[in-house]
PyMOL Python script that loads the backbone (N, CA, C, O; Angstrom):
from pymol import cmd

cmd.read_pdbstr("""\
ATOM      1  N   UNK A   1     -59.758 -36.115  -2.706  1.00  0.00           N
ATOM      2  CA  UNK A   1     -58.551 -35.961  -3.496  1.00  0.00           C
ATOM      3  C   UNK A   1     -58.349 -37.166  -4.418  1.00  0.00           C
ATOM      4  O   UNK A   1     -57.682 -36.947  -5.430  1.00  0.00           O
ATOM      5  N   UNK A   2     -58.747 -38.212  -4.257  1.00  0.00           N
ATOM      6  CA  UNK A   2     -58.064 -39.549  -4.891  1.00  0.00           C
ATOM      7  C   UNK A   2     -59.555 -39.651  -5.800  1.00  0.00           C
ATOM      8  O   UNK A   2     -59.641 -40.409  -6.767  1.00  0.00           O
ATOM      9  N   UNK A   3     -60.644 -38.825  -5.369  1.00  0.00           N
ATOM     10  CA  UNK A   3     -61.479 -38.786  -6.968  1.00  0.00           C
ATOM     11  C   UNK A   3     -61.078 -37.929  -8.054  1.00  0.00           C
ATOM     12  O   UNK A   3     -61.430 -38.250  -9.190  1.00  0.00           O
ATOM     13  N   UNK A   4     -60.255 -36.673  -7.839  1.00  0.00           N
ATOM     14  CA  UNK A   4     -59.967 -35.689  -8.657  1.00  0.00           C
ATOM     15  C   UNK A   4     -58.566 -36.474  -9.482  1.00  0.00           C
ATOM     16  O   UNK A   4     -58.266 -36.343 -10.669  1.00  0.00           O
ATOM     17  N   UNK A   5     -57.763 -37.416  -8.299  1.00  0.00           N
ATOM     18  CA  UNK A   5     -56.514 -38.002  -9.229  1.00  0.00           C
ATOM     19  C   UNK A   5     -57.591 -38.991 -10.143  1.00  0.00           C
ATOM     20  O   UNK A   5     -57.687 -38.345 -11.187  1.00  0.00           O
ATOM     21  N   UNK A   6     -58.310 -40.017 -10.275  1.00  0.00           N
ATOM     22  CA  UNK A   6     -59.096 -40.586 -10.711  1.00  0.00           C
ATOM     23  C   UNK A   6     -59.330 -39.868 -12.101  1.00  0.00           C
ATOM     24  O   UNK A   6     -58.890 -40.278 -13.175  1.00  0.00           O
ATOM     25  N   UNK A   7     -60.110 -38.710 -11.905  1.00  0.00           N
ATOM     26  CA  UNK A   7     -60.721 -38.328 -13.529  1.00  0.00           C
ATOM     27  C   UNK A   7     -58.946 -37.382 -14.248  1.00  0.00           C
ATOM     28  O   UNK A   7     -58.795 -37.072 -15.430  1.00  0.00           O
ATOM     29  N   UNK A   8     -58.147 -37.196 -13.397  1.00  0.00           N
ATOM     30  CA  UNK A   8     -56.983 -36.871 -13.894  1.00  0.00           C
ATOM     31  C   UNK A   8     -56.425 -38.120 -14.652  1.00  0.00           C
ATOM     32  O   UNK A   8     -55.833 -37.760 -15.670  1.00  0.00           O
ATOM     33  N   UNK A   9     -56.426 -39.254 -14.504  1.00  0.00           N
ATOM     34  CA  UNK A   9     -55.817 -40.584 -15.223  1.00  0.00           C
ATOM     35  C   UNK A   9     -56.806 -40.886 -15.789  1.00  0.00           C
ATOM     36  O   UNK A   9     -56.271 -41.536 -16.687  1.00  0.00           O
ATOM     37  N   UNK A  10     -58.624 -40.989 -16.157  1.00  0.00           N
ATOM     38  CA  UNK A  10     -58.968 -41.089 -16.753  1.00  0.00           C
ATOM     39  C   UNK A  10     -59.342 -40.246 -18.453  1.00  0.00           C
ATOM     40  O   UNK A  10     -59.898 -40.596 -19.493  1.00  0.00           O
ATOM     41  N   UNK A  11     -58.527 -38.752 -17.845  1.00  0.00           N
ATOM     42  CA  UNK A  11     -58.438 -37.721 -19.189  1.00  0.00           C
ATOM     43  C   UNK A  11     -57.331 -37.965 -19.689  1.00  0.00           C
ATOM     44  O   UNK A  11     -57.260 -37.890 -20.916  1.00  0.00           O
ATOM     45  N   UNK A  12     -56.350 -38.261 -19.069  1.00  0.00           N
ATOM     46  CA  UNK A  12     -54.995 -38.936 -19.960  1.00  0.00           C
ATOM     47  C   UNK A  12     -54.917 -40.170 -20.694  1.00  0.00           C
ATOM     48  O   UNK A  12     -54.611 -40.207 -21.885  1.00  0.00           O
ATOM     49  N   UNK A  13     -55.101 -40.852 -20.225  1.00  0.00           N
ATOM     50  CA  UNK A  13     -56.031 -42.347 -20.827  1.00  0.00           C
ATOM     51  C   UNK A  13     -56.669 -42.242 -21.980  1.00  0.00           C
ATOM     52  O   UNK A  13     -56.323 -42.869 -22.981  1.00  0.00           O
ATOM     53  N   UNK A  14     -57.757 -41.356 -21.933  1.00  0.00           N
ATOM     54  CA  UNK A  14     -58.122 -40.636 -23.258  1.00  0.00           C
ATOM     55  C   UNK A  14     -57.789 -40.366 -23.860  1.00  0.00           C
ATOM     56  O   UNK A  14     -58.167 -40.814 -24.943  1.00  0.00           O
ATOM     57  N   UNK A  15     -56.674 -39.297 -23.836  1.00  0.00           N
ATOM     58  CA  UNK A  15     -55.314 -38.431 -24.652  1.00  0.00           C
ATOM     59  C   UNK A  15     -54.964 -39.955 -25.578  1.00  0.00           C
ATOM     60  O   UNK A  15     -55.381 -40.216 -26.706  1.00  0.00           O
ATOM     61  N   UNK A  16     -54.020 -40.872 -24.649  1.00  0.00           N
ATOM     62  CA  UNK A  16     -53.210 -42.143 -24.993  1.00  0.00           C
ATOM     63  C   UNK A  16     -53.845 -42.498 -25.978  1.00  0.00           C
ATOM     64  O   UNK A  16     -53.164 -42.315 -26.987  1.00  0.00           O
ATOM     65  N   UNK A  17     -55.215 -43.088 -26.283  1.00  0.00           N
ATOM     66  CA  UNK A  17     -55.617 -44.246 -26.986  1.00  0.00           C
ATOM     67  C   UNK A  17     -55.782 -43.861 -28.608  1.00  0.00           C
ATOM     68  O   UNK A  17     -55.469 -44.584 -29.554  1.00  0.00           O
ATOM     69  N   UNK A  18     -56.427 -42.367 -28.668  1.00  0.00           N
ATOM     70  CA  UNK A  18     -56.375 -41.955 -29.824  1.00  0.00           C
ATOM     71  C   UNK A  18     -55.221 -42.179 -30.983  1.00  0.00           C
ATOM     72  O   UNK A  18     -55.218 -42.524 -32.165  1.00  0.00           O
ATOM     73  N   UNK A  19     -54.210 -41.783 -29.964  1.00  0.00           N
ATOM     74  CA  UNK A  19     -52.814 -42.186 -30.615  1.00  0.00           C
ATOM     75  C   UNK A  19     -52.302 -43.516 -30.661  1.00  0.00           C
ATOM     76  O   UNK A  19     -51.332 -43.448 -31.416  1.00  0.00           O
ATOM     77  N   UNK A  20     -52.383 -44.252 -30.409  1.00  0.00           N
ATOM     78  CA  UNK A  20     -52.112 -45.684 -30.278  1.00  0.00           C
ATOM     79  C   UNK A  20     -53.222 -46.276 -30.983  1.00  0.00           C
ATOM     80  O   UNK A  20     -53.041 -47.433 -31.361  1.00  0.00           O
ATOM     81  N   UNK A  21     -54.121 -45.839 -31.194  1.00  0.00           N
ATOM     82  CA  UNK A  21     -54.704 -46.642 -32.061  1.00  0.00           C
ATOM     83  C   UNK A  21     -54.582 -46.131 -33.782  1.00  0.00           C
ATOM     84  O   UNK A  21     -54.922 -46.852 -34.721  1.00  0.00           O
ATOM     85  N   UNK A  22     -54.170 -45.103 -33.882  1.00  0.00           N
ATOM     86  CA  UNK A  22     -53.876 -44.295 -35.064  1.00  0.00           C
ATOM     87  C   UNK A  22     -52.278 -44.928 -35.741  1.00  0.00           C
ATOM     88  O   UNK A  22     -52.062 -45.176 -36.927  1.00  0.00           O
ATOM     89  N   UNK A  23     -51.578 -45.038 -34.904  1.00  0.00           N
ATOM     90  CA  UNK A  23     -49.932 -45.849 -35.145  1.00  0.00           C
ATOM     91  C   UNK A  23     -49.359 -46.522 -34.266  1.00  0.00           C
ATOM     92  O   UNK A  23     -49.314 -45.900 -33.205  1.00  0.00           O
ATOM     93  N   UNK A  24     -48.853 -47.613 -34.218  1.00  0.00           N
ATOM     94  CA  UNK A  24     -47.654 -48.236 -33.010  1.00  0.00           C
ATOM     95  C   UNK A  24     -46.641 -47.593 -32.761  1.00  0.00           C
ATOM     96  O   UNK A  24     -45.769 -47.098 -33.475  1.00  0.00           O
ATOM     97  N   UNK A  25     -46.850 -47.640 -31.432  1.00  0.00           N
ATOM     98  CA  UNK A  25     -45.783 -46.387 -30.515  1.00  0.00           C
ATOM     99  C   UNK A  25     -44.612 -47.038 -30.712  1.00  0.00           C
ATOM    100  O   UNK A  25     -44.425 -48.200 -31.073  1.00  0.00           O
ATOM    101  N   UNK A  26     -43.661 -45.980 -30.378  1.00  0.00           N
ATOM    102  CA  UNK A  26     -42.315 -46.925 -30.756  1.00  0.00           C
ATOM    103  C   UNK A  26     -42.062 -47.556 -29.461  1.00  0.00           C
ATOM    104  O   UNK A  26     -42.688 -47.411 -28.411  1.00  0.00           O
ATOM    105  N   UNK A  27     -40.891 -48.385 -29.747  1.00  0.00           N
ATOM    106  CA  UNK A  27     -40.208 -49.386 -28.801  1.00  0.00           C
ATOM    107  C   UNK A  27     -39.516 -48.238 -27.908  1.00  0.00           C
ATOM    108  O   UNK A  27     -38.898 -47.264 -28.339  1.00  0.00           O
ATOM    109  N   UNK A  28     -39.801 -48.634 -26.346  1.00  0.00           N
ATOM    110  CA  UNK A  28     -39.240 -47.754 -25.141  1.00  0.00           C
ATOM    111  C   UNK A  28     -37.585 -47.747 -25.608  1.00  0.00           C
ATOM    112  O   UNK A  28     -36.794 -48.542 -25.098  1.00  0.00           O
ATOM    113  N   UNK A  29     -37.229 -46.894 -26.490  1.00  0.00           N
ATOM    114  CA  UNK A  29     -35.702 -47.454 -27.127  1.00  0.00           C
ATOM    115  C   UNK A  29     -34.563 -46.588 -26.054  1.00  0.00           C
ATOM    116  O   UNK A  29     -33.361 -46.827 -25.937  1.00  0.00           O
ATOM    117  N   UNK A  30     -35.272 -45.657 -25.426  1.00  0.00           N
ATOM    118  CA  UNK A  30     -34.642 -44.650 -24.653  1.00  0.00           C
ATOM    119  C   UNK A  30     -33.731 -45.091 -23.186  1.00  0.00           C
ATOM    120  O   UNK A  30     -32.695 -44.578 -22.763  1.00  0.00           O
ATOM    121  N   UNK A  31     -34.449 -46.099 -22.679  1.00  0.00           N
ATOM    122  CA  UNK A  31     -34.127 -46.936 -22.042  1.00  0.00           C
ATOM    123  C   UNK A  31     -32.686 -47.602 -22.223  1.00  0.00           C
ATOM    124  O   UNK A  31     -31.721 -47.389 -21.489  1.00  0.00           O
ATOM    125  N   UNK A  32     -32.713 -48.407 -23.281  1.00  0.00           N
ATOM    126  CA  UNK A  32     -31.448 -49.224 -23.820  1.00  0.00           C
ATOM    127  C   UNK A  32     -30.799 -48.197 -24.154  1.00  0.00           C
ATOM    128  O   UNK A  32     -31.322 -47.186 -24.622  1.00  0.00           O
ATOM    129  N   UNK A  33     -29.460 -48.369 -23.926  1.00  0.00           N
ATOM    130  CA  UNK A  33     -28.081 -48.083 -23.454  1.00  0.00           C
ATOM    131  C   UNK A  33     -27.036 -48.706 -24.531  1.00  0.00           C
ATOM    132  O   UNK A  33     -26.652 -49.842 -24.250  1.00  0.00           O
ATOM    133  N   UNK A  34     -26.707 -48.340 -25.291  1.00  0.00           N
ATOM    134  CA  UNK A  34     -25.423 -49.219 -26.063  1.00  0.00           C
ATOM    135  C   UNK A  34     -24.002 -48.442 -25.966  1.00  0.00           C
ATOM    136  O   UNK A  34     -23.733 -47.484 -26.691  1.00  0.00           O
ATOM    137  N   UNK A  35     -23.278 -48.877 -25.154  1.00  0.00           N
ATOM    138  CA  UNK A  35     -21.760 -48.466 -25.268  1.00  0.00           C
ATOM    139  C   UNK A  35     -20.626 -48.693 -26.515  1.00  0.00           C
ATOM    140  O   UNK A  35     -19.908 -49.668 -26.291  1.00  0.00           O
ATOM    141  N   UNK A  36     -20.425 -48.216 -27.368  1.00  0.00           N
ATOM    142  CA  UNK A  36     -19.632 -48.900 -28.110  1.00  0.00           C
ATOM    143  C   UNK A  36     -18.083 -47.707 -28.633  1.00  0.00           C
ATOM    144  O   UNK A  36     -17.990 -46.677 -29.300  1.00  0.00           O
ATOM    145  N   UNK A  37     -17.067 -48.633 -27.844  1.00  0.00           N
ATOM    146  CA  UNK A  37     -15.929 -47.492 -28.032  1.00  0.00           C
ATOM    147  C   UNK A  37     -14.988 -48.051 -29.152  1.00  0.00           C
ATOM    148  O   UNK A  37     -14.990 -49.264 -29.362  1.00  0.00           O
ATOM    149  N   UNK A  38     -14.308 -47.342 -29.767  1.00  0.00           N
ATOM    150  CA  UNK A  38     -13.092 -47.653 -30.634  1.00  0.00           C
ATOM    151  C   UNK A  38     -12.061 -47.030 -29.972  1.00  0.00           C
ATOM    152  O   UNK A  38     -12.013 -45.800 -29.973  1.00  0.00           O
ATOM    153  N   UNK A  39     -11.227 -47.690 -29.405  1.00  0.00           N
ATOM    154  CA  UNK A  39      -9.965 -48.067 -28.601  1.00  0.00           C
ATOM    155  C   UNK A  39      -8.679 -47.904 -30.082  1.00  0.00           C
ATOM    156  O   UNK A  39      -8.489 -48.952 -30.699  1.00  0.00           O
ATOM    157  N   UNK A  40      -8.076 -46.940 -30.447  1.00  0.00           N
ATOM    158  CA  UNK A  40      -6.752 -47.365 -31.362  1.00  0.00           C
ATOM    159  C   UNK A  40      -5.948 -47.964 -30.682  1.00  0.00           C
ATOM    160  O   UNK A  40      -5.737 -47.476 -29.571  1.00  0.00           O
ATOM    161  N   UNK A  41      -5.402 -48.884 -30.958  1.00  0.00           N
ATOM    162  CA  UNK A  41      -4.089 -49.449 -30.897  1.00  0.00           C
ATOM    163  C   UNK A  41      -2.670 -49.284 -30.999  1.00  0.00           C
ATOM    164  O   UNK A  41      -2.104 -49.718 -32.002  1.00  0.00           O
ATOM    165  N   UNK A  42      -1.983 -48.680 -30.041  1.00  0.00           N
ATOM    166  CA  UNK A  42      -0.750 -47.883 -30.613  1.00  0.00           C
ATOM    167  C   UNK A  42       0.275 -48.684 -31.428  1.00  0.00           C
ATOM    168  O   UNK A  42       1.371 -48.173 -31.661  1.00  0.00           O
ATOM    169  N   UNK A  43      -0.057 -50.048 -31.923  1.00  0.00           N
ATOM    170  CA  UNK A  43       1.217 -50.742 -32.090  1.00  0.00           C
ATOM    171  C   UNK A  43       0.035 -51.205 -33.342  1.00  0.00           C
ATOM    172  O   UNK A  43       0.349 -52.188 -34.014  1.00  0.00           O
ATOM    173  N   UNK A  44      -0.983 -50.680 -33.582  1.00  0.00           N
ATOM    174  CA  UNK A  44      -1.083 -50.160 -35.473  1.00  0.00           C
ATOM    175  C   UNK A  44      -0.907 -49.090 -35.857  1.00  0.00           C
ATOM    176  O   UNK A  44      -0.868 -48.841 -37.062  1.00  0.00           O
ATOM    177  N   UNK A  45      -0.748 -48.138 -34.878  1.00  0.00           N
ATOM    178  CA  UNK A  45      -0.729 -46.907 -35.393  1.00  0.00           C
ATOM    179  C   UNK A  45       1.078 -46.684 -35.918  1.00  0.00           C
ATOM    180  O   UNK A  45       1.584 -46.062 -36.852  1.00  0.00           O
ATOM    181  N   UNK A  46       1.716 -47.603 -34.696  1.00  0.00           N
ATOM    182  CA  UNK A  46       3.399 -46.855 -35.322  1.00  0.00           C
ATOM    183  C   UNK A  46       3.142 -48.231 -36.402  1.00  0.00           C
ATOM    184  O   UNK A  46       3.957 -48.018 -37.301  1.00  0.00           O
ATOM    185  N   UNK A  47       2.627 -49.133 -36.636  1.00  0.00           N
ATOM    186  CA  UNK A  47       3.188 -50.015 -37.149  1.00  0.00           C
ATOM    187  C   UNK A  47       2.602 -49.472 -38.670  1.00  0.00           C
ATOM    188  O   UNK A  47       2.912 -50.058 -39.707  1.00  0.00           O
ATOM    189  N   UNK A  48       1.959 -48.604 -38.656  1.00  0.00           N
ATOM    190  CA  UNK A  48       1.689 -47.903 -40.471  1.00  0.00           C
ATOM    191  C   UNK A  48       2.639 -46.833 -40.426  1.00  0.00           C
ATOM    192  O   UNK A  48       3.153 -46.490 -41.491  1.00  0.00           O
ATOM    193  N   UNK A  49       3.000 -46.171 -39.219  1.00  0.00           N
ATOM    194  CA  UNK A  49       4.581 -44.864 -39.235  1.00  0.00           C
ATOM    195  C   UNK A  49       5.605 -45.791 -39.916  1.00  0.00           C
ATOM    196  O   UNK A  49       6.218 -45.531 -40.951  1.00  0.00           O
ATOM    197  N   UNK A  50       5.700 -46.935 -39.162  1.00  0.00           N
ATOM    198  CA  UNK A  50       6.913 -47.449 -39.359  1.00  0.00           C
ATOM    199  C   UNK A  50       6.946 -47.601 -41.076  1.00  0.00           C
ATOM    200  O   UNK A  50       7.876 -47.273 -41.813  1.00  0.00           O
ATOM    201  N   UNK A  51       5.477 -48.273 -41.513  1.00  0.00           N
ATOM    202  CA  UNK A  51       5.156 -48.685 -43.239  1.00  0.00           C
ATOM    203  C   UNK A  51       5.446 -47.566 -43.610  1.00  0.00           C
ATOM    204  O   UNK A  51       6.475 -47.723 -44.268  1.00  0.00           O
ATOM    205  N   UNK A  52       5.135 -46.310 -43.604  1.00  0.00           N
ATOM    206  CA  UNK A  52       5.065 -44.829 -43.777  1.00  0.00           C
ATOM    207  C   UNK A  52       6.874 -45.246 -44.544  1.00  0.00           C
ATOM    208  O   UNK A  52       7.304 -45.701 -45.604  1.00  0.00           O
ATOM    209  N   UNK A  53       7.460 -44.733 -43.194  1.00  0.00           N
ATOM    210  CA  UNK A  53       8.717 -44.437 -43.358  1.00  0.00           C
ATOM    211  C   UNK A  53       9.373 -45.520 -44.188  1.00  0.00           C
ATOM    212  O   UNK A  53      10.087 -45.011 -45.052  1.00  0.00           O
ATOM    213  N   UNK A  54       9.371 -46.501 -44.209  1.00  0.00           N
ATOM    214  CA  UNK A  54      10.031 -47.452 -45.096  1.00  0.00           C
ATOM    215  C   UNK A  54       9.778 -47.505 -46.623  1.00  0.00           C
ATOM    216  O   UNK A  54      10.518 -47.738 -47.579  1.00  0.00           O
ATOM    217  N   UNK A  55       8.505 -47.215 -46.508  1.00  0.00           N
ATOM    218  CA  UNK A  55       8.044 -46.669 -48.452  1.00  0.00           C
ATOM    219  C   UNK A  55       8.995 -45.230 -48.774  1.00  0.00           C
ATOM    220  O   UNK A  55       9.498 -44.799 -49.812  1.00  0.00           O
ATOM    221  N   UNK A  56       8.976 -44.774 -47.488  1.00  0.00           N
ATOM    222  CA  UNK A  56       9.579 -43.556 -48.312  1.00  0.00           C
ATOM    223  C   UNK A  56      10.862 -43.645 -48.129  1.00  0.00           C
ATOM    224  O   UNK A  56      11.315 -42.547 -48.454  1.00  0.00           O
ATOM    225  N   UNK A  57      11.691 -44.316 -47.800  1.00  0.00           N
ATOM    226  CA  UNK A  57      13.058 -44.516 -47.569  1.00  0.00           C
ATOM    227  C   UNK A  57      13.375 -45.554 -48.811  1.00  0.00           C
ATOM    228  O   UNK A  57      14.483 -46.087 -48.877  1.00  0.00           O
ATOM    229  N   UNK A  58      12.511 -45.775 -49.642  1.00  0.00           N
ATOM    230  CA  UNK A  58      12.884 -47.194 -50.620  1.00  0.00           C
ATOM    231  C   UNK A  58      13.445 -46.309 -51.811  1.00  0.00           C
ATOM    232  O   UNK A  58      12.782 -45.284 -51.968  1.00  0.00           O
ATOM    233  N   UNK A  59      14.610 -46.473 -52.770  1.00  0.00           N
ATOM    234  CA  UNK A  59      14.526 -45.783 -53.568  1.00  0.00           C
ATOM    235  C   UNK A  59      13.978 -45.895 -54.894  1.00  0.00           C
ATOM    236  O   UNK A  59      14.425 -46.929 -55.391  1.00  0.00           O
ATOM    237  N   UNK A  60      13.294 -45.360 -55.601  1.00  0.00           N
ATOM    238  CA  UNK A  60      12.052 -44.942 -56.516  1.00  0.00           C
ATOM    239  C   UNK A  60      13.144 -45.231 -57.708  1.00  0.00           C
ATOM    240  O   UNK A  60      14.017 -44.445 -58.075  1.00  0.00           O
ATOM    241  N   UNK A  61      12.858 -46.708 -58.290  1.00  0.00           N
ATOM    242  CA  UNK A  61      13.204 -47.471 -60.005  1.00  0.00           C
ATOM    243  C   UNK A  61      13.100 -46.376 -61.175  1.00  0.00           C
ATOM    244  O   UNK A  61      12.120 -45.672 -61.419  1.00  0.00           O
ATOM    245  N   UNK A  62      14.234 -46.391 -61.789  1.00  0.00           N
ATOM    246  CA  UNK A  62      14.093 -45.389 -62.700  1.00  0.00           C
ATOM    247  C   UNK A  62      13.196 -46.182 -64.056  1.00  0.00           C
ATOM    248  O   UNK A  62      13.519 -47.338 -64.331  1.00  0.00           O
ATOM    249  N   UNK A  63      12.133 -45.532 -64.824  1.00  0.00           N
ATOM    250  CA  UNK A  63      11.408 -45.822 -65.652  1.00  0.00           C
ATOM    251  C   UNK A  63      11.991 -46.937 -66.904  1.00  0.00           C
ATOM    252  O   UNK A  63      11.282 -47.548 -67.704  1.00  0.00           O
ATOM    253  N   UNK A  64      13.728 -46.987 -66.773  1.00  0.00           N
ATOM    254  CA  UNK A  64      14.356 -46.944 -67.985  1.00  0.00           C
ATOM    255  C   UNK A  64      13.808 -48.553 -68.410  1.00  0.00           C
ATOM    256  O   UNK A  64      13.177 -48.899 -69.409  1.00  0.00           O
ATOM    257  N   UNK A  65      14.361 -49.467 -67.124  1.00  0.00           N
ATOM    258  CA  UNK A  65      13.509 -51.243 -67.350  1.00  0.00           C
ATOM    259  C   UNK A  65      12.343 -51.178 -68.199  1.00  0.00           C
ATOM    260  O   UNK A  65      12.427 -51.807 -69.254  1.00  0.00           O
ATOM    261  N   UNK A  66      11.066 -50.430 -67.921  1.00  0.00           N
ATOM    262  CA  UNK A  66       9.994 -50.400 -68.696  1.00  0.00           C
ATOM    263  C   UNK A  66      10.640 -50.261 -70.404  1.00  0.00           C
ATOM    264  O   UNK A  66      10.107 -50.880 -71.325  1.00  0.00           O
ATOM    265  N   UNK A  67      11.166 -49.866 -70.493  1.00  0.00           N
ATOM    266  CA  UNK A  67      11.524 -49.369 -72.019  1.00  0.00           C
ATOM    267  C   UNK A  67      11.826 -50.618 -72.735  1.00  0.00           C
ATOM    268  O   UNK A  67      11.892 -50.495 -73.958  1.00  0.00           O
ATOM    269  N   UNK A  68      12.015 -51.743 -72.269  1.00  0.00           N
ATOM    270  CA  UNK A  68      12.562 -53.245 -73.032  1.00  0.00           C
ATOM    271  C   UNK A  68      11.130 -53.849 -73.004  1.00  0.00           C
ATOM    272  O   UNK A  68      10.670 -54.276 -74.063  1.00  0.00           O
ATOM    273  N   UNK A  69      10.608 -53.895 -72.192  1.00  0.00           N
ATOM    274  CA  UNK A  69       9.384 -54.593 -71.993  1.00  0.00           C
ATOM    275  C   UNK A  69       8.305 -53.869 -72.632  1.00  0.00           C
ATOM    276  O   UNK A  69       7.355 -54.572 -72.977  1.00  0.00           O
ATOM    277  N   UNK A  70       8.227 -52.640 -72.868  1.00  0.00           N
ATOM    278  CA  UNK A  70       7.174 -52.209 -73.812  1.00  0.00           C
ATOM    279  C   UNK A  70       7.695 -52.588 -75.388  1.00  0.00           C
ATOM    280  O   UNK A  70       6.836 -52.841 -76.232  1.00  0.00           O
ATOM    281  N   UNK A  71       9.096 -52.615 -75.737  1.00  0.00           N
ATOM    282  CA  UNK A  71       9.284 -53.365 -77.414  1.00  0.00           C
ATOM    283  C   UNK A  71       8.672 -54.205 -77.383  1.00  0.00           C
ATOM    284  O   UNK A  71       7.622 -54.161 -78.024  1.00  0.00           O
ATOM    285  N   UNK A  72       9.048 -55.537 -76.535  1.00  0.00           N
ATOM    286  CA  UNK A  72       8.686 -56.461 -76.518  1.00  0.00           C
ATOM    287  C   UNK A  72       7.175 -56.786 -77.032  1.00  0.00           C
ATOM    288  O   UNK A  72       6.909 -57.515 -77.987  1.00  0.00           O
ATOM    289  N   UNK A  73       6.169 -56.049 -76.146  1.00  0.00           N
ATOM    290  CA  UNK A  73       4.626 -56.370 -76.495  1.00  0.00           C
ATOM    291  C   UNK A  73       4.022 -56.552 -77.706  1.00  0.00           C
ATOM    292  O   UNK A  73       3.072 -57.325 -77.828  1.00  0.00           O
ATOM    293  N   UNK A  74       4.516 -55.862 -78.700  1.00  0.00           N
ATOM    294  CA  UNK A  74       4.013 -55.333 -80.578  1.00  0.00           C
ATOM    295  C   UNK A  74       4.193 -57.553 -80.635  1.00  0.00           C
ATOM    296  O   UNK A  74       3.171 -58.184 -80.903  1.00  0.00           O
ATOM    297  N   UNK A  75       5.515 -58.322 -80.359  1.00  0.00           N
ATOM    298  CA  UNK A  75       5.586 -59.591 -80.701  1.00  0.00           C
ATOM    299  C   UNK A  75       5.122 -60.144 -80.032  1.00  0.00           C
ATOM    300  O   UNK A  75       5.305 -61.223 -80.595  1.00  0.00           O
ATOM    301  N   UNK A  76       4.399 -60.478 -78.866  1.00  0.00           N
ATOM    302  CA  UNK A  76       3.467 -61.310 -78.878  1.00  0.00           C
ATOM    303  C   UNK A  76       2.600 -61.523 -79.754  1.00  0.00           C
ATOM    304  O   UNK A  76       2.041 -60.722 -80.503  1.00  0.00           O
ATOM    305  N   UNK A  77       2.478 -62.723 -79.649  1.00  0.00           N
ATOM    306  CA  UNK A  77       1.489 -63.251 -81.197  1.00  0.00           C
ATOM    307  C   UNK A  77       0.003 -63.531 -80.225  1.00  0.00           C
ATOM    308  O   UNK A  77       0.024 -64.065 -79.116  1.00  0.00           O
ATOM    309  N   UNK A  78      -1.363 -62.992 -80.994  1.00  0.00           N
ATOM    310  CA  UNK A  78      -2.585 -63.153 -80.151  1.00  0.00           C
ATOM    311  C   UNK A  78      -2.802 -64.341 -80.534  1.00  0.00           C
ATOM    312  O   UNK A  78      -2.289 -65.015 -81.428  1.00  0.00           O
ATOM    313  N   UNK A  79      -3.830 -64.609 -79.580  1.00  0.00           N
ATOM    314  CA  UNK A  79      -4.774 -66.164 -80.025  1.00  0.00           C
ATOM    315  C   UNK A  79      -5.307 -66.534 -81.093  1.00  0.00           C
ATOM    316  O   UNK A  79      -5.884 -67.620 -81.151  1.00  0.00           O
TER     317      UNK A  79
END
""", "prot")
cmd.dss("prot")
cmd.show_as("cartoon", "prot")
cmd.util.cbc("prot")
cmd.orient("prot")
C-alpha cells in the first residue's frame, strides 16, 4: 500500500511543477483573514439631523441686498 501512495505523490508532483514553472503561484492569500468593520456613530449621525434641521429652520435672505452690490461692480476701477 505505501508503494501505490508513493507513485500517487509522485504523479501529482508531476502535475505541480509544470505549472510552477510556467508562472508564480500566488501567495496562500486564502489563509489571511482581514476583519474590517465600519461601526456608525450615533452622535454623527444625529449630529448631521441636528445640521439638517437647523439649515432648514434658518430663514432664506431675500435676493434684494444683492441688488446694491451688483451696481456697485461696473466702478471698480481694474489694474
Amino acid at each position: 500500500e505505501d508503494e501505490e501512495q508513493d507513485e500517487d505523490d509522485d504523479e501529482e508532483e508531476g502535475e505541480e511543477h509544470p505549472a510552477s514553472a510556467d508562472s508564480i503561484p500566488p501567495p496562500p492569500a486564502l489563509h489571511v483573514t482581514v476583519k474590517i468593520s465600519f461601526r456608525p456613530q450615533p452622535s454623527t449621525l444625529s449630529f448631521i439631523k441636528e445640521d439638517a434641521e437647523r439649515f432648514l429652520a434658518m430663514p432664506i435672505p431675500l435676493p434684494l441686498p444683492l441688488t446694491p452690490l451688483s451696481s456697485l461692480l461696473p466702478q471698480i476701477p481694474s489694474p
